[in-house]
C-alpha positions as CSV (number, residue, x, y, z in Angstrom):
1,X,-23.6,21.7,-20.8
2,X,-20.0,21.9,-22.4
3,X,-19.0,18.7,-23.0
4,X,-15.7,18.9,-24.6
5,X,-13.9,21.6,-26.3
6,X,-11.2,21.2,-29.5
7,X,-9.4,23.8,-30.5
8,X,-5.8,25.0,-30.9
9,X,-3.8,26.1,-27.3
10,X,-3.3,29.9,-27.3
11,X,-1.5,30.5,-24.1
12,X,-0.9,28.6,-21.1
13,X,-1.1,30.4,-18.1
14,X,-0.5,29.5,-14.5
15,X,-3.3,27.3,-13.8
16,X,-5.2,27.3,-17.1
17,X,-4.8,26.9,-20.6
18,X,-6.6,29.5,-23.2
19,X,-8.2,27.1,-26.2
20,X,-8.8,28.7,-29.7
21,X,-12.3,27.3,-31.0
22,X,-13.5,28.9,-34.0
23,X,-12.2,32.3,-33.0
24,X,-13.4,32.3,-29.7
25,X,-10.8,31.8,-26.6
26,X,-11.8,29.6,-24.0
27,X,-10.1,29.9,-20.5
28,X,-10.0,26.4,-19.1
29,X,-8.3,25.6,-15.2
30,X,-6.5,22.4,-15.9
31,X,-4.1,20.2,-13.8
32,X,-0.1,21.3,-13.4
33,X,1.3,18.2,-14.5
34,X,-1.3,18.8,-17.8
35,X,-0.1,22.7,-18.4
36,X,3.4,21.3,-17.7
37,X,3.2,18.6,-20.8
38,X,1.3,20.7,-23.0
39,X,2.6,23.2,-25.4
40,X,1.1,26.4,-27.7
41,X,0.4,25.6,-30.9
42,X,-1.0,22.3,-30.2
43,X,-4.4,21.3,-31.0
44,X,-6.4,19.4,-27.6
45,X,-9.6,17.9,-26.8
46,X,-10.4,19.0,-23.7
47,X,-13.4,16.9,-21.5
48,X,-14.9,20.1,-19.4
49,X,-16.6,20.7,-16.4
50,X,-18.8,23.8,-16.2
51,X,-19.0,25.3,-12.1
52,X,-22.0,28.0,-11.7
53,X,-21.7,29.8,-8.6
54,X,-23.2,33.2,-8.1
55,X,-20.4,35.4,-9.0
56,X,-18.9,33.1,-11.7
57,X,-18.8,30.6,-14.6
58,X,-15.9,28.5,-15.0
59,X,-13.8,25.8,-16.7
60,X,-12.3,22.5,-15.6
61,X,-10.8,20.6,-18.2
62,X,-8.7,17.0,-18.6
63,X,-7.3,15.3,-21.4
64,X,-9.4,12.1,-20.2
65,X,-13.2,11.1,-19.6
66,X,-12.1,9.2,-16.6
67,X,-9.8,12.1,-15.1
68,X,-12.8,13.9,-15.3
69,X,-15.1,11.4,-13.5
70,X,-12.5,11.2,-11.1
71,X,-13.1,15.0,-10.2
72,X,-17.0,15.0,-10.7
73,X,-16.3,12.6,-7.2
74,X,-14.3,14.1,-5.5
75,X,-16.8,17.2,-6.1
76,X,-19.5,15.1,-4.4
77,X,-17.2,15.0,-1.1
78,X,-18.5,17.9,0.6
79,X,-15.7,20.0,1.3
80,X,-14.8,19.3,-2.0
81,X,-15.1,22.5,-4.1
82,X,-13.8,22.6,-8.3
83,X,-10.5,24.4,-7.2
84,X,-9.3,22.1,-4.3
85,X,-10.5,19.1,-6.6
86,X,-8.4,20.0,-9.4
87,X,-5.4,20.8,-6.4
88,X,-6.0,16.7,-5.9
89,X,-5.6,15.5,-9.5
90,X,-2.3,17.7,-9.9
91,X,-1.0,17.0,-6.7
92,X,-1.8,13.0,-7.5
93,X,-2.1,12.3,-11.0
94,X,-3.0,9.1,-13.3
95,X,-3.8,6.2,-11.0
96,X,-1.7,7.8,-7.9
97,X,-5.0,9.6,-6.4
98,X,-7.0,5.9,-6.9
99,X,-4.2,4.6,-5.2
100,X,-3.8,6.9,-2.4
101,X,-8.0,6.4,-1.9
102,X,-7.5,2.6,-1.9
103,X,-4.4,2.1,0.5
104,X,-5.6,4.8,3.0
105,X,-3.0,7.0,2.1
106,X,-4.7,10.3,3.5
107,X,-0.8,11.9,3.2
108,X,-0.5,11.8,-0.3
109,X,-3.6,13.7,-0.6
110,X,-3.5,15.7,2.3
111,X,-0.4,17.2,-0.5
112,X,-2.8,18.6,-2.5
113,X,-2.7,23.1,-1.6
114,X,-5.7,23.7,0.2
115,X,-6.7,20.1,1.6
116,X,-6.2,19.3,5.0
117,X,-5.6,15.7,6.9
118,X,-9.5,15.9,7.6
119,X,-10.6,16.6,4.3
120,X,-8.4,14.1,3.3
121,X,-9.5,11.4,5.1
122,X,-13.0,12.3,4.1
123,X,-12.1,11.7,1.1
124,X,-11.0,8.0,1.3
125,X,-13.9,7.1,3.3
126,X,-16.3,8.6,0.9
127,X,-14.8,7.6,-1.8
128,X,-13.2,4.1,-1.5
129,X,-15.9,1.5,-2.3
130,X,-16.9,3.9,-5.4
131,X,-13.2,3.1,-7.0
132,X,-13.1,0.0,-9.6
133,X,-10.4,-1.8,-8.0
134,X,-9.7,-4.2,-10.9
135,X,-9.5,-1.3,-13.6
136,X,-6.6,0.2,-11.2
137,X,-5.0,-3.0,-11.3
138,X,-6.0,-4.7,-14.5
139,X,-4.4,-1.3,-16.4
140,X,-2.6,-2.3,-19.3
141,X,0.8,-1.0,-18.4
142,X,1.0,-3.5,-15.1
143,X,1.3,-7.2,-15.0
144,X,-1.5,-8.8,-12.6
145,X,-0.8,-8.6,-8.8
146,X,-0.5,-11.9,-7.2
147,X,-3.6,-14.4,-6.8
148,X,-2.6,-15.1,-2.9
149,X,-4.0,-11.9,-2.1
150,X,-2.4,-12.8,1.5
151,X,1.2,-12.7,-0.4
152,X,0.2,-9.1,-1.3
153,X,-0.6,-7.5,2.0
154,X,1.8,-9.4,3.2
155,X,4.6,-7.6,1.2
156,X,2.2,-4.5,1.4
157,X,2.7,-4.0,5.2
158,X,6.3,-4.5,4.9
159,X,6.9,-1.9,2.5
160,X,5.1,0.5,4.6
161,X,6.9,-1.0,7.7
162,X,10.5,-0.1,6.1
163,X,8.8,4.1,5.6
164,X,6.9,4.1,2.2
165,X,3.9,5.4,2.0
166,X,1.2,2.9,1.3
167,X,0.4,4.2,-2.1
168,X,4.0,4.2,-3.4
169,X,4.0,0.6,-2.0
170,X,0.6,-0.6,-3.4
171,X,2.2,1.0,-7.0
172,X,5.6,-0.6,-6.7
173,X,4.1,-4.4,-6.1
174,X,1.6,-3.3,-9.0
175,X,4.1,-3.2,-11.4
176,X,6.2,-6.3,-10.7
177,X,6.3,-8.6,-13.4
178,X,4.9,-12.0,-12.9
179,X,4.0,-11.4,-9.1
180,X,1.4,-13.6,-9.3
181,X,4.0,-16.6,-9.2
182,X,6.2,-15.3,-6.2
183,X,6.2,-15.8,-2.6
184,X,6.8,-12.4,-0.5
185,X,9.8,-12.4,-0.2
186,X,10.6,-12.4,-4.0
187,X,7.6,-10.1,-4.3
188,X,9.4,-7.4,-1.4
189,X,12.8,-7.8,-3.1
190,X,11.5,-6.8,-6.7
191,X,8.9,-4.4,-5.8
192,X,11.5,-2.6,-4.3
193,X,13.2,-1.9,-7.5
194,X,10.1,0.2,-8.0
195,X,9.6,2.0,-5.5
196,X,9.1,5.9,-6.3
C-alpha cells in the first residue's frame, strides 16, 4: 500500500523514527543500528512495510529495497511476527543475518530480543535455499572466495574449530583479498586478520 515514504526526520525515538511528509508525521519502527546512524534534520527515503492486525496499523521501514525483502521473509517464517523480524535485522545487520542463515549460525540469530534457539533454527531451515548465495558473496566490497570450494570449508571448519562462530568465520574468509589463489593455510592465517 505505502511503498516508500520521503520526508524530513522529526524525532527519533526508541525504536522508531517520526518522518515529516508534507505536514503529516509518520511514525515508522526502524532497525537500532538505522535510528543509531540517523539524525534530525535529515531528509530519508524510507522502503515501508504496512502490518494490519485487528487492533493496529503500523510502520516498518529500511533504508534498502533488499533490507526490506529480507524482512517480508523472515515474516513468512511462521513465528515470525513484524516486531521480532525487525529484532533480527538490528540484532544482524547488512549481510550478517544472510550470513548467519547460510553458515547455520542459529546463535547469532537466536541474539535477536524475543527469538529463541527454536525459532531460530526455523529460521535457517526455512529460509536457506531462498538466499542468493552469489549476491552475498559477489558484493562489491569483498574480493571472490576461493574457486576450490574444498579450500574454503576447509579453512571454514577451522575457524569454527578455534571458537568463532560460523558466520564471523564465513565473513572473515569473505573478505580476504585474492583467496581465490591460496591454499588453507594462507587462507586461515589472513582470514584471521578479519575476524570480528
Amino acid at each position: 500500500m505505502i511503498s516508500y515514504i520521503k520526508g524530513i526526520v522529526e524525532n527519533i525515538e526508541n525504536d522508531k523514527v517520526i518522518i515529516d511528509n508534507n505536514g503529516i508525521g509518520y511514525g515508522i519502527f526502524m532497525p537500532g543500528h538505522v535510528l543509531d546512524t540517523i539524525g534530525i534534520g535529515e531528509e530519508l527515503k524510507i522502503y515501508t512495510y504496512l502490518s494490519v492486525k485487528e487492533d493496529a496499523m503500523q510502520l516498518y521501514g529500511f533504508l534498502s529495497k533488499d533490507e526490506l525483502n529480507f524482512f517480508k521473509m523472515l515474516l513468512g517464517v511462521s513465528g515470525v511476527g513484524p516486531k521480532g523480524g525487525l529484532a533480527i535485522i538490528t540484532a544482524c545487520p547488512g549481510d550478517a543475518l544472510a550470513m548467519s542463515i547460510i553458515s547455520g549460525d542459529a546463535k547469532a540469530i537466536a541474539k535477536a530480543q524475543g527469538i529463541g534457539n527454536k525459532t531460530a533454527q526455523k529460521i535457517i531451515i526455512e529460509l536457506k535455499d531462498k538466499i542468493d548465495m552469489d549476491s552475498i558473496i559477489g558484493g562489491t566490497d569483498y574480493e571472490e572466495i576461493p574457486a576450490a570450494k574444498g579450500d574454503f570449508d576447509d579453512a571454514l571448519e577451522a575457524l569454527v574449530s578455534l571458537g568463532y562462530s560460523k558466520s564471523d568465520a564465513y565473513s572473515a574468509i569473505k573478505k580476504v583479498p585474492n583467496a581465490k589463489n591460496m591454499d588453507v593455510e594462507d587462507l586461515l592465517k589472513n582470514a584471521l586478520k578479519y575476524i570480528f
